[in-house]
Structures are given as structure tokens and as C-alpha cells.
C-alpha positions in Angstrom: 104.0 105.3 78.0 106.6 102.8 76.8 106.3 99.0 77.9 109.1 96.9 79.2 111.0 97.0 82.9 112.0 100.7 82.4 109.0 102.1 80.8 106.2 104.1 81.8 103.4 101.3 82.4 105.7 99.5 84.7 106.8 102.5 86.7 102.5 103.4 87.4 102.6 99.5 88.3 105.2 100.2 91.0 103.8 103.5 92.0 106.6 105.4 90.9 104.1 107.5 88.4 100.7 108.5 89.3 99.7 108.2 85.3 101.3 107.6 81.9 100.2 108.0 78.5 100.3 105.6 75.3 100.2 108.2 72.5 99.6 106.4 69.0 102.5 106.6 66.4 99.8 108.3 63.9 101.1 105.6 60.5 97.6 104.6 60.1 96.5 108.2 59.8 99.6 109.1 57.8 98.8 105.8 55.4 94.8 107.1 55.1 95.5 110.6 54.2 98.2 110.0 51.8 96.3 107.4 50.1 93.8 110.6 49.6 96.2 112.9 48.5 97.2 110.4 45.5 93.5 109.1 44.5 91.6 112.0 44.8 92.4 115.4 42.8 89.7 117.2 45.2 91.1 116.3 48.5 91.9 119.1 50.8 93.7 117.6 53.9 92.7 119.1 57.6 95.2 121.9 58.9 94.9 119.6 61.8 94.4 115.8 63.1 94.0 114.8 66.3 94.7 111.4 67.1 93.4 110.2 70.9 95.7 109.0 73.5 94.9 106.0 76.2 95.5 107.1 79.9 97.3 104.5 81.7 96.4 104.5 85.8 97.3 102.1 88.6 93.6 100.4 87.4 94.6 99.5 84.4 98.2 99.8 84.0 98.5 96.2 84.5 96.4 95.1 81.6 98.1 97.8 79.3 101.2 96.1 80.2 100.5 92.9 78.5 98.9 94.4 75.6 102.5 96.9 74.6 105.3 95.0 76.3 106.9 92.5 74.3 109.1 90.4 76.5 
């Protein structure tokens, strides 16, 4: 799912991928639950997150690719 020329948006804009994904580097996440972990004593952190990914398609790989590419 990366932007620029050689990255995964552009190659669903060409056709050469059906689909991508833009999977999110989690830092907010990692920032929230830390900041938990060192205010509260009775924290208990989940086993698991889940964070959600954006499916990128011909329909709107072309919108995606001005929002993540930085050219």
C-alpha cells in the first residue's frame, strides 16, 4: 500500500494489482496505551488490538494516491 511511482496505489491505478492495502503504522495506538500503562496503576492492557486497514480498489485508488504520496 505504499504511495509513490513504485508503490502499491499506483500499480492498482495502472491495473497491475487488482487491490492494495494501507495498513496503519499503529504509533497512535502505541502512544494511547503507554500513556495508560504510566498514569494508571489499574490498567490491564488487551492481549490484543486490532487496528483497521483501508482497502484500496481501482475506485478509489486514485484519491488515496493524493492523500499518501508525497511527491
Amino acid at each position: 500500500g505504499l504511495g509513490g511511482n513504485a508503490g502499491g496505489i499506483k500499480k492498482v491505478m495502472d491495473g497491475v494489482l487488482a487491490l492494495t492495502f494501507i495498513y496503519p503504522l499503529c504509533v497512535d495506538k502505541a502512544v494511547e496505551v503507554g500513556h495508560q500503562i504510566l498514569t494508571d496503576p489499574d490498567f490491564v492492557p488487551e492481549e490484543t488490538y486490532v487496528m483497521e486497514s483501508t482497502m484500496i480498489t481501482p475506485e478509489n485508488a486514485a484519491e488515496m494516491y493524493e492523500k499518501y504520496t508525497l511527491e
